[in-house]
Rosetta silent file (secondary structure, phi, psi, omega in degrees, C-alpha in Angstrom):
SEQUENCE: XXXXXXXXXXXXXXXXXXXXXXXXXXXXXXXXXXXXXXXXXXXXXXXXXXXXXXXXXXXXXXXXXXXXXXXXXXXXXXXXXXXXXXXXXXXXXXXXXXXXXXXXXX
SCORE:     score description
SCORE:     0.000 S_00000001
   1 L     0.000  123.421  166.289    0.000    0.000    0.000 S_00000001
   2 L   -76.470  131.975  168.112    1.284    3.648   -1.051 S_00000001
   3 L   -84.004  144.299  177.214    1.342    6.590    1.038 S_00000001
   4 L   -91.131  118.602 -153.520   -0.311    9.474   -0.426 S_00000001
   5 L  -115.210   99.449  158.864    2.497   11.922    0.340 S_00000001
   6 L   -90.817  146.386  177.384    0.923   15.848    1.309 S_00000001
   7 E  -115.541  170.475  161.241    2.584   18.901    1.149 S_00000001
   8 E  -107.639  150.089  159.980    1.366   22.589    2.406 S_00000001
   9 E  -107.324  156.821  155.338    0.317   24.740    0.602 S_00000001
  10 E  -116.223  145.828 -167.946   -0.637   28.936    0.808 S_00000001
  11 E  -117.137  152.383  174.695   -3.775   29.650   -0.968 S_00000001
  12 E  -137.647   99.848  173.100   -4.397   33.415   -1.928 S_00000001
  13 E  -113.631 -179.671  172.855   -6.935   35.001   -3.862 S_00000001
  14 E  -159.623   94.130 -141.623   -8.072   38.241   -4.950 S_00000001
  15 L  -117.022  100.205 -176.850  -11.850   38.263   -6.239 S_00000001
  16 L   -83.176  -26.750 -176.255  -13.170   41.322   -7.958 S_00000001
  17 L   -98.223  128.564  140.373  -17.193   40.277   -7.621 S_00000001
  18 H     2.102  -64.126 -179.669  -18.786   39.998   -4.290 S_00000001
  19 H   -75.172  -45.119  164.755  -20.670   36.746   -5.337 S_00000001
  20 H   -46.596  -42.012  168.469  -17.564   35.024   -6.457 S_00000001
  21 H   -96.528    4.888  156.167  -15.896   35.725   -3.915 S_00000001
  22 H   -70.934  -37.524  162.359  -18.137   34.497   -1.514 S_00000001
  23 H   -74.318  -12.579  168.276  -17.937   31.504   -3.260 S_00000001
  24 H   -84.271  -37.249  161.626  -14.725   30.895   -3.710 S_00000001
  25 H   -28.706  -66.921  178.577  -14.058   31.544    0.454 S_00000001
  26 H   -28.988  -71.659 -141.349  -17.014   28.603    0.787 S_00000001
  27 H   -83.946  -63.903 -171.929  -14.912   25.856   -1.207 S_00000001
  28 H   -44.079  -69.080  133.096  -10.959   27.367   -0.083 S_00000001
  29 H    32.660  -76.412  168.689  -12.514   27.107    3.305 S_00000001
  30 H   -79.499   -6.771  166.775  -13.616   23.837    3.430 S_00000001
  31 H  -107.224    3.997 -179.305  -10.037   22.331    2.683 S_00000001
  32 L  -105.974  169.553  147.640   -8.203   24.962    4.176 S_00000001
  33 E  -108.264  161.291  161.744   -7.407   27.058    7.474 S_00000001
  34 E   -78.547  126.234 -176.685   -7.680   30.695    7.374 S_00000001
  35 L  -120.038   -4.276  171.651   -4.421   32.447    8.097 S_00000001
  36 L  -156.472 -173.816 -178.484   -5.963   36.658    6.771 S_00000001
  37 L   -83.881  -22.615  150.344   -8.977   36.967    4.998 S_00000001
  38 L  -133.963   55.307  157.407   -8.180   35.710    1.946 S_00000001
  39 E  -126.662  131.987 -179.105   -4.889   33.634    2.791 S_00000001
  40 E  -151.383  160.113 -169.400   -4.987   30.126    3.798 S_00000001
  41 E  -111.212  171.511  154.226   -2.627   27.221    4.479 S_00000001
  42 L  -172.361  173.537  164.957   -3.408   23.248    4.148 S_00000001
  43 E  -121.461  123.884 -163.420   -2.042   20.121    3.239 S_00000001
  44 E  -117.748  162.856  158.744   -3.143   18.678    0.291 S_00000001
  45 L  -106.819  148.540 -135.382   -2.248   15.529   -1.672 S_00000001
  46 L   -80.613   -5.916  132.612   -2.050   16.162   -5.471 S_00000001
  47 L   -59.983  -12.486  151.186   -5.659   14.664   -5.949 S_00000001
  48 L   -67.130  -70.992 -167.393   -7.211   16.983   -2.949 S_00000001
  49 H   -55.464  -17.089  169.978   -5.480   19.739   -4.771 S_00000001
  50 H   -70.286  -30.674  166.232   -7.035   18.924   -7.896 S_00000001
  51 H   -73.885  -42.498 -170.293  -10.395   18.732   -6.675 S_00000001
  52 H   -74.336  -40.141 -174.214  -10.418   22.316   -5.319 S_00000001
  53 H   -34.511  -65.630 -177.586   -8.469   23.742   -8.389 S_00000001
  54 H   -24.607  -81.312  165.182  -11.182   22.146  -10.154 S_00000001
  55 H   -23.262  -68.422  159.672  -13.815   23.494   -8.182 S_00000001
  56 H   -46.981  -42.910  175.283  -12.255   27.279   -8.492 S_00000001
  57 H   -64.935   -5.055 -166.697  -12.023   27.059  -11.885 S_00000001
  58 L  -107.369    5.440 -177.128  -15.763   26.893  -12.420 S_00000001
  59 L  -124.976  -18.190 -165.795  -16.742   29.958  -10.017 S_00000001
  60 L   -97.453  150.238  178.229  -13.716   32.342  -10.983 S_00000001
  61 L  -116.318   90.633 -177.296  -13.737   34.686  -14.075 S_00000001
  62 L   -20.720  -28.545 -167.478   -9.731   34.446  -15.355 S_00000001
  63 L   -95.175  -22.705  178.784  -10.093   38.019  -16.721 S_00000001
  64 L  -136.502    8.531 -160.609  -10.759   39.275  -14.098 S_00000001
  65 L   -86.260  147.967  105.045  -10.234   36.696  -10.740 S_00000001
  66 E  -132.095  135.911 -168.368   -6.756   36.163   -9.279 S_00000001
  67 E  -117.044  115.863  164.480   -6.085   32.550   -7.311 S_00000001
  68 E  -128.260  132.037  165.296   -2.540   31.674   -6.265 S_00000001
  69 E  -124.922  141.218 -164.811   -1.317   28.849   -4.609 S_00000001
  70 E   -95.868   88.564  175.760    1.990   28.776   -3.227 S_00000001
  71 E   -65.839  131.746 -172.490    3.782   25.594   -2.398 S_00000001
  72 L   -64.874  168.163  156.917    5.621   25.132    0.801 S_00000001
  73 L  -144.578 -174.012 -153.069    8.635   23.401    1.697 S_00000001
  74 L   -87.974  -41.439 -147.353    9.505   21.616    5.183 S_00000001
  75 L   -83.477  -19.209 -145.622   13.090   23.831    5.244 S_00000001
  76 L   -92.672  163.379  171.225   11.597   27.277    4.780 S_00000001
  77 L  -138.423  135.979 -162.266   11.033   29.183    8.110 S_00000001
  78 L   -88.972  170.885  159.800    8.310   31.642    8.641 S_00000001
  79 L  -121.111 -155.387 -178.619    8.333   34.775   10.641 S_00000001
  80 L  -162.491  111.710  154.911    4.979   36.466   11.957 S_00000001
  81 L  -108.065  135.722  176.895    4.605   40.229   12.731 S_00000001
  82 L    86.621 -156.372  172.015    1.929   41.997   14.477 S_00000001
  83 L   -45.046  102.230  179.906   -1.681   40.071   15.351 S_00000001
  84 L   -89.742  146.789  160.079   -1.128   35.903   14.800 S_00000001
  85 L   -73.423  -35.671  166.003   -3.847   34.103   13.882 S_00000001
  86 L   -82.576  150.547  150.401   -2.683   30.697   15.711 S_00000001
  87 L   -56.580  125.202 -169.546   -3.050   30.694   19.116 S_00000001
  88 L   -73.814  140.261 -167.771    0.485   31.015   21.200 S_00000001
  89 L   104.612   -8.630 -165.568    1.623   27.847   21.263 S_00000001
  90 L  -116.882  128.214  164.322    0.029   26.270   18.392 S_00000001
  91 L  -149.693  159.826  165.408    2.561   26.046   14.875 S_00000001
  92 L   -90.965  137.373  172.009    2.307   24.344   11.796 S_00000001
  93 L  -158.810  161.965 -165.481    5.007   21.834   11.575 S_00000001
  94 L    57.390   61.056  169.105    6.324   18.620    9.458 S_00000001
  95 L   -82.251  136.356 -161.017    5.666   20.494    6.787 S_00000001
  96 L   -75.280  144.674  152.914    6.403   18.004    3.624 S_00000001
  97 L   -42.501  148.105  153.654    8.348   18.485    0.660 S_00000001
  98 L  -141.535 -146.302 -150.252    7.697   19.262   -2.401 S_00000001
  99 L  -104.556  -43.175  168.230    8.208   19.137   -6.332 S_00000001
 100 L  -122.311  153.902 -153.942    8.089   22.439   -7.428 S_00000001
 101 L  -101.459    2.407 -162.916    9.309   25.748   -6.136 S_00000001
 102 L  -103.243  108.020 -171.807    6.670   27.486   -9.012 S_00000001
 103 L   -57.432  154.305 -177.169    3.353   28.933   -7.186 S_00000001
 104 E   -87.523  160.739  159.893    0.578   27.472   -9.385 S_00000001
 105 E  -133.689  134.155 -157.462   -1.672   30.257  -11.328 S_00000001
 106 L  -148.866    0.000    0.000   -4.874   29.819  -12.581 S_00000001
């Protein structure tokens, strides 16, 4: 049996219509945490990530929509200034490698 090997990700958006971008929250949302209002982290496996892509592509309008996701890698180290969103004491860690250093764009 194969492990399905997840990495984190940062998800980003920028949504010029109101209803779209209510909708796009909804679905980033359910596979995500919120880390601002429209940045979020998770760990997906490349068939999770595929499903949401998926999923984005059918509510966002390319001309005028931007969605970036950023892949992570276990080496980089964050800092945090001002108001955290985690709770002190709480980090994300054993974050996984991954394949490519090139944020996806859609």
């Amino acid at each position: 049996m194969s492990q399905i090997k997840e990495k984190y990700y940062i998800i980003a958006y920028d949504i010029s219509d109101k209803k779209r971008l209510t909708q796009v929250h909804r679905v980033v949302k359910e596979y995500a945490m919120s880390l601002q209002h429209s940045v979020f982290i998770a760990p997906f496996s490349v068939l999770l990530l595929d499903e949401m892509v998926l999923r984005l592509k059918k509510i966002i309008n390319p001309s005028q929509d931007d969605i970036r996701i950023y892949p992570l890698s276990n080496t980089q180290q964050h800092k945090v200034y001002g108001n955290r969103k985690l709770p002190d004491g709480i980090y994300l860690n054993n974050l996984m490698d991954y394949q490519s250093d090139q944020p996806l764009l859609f």
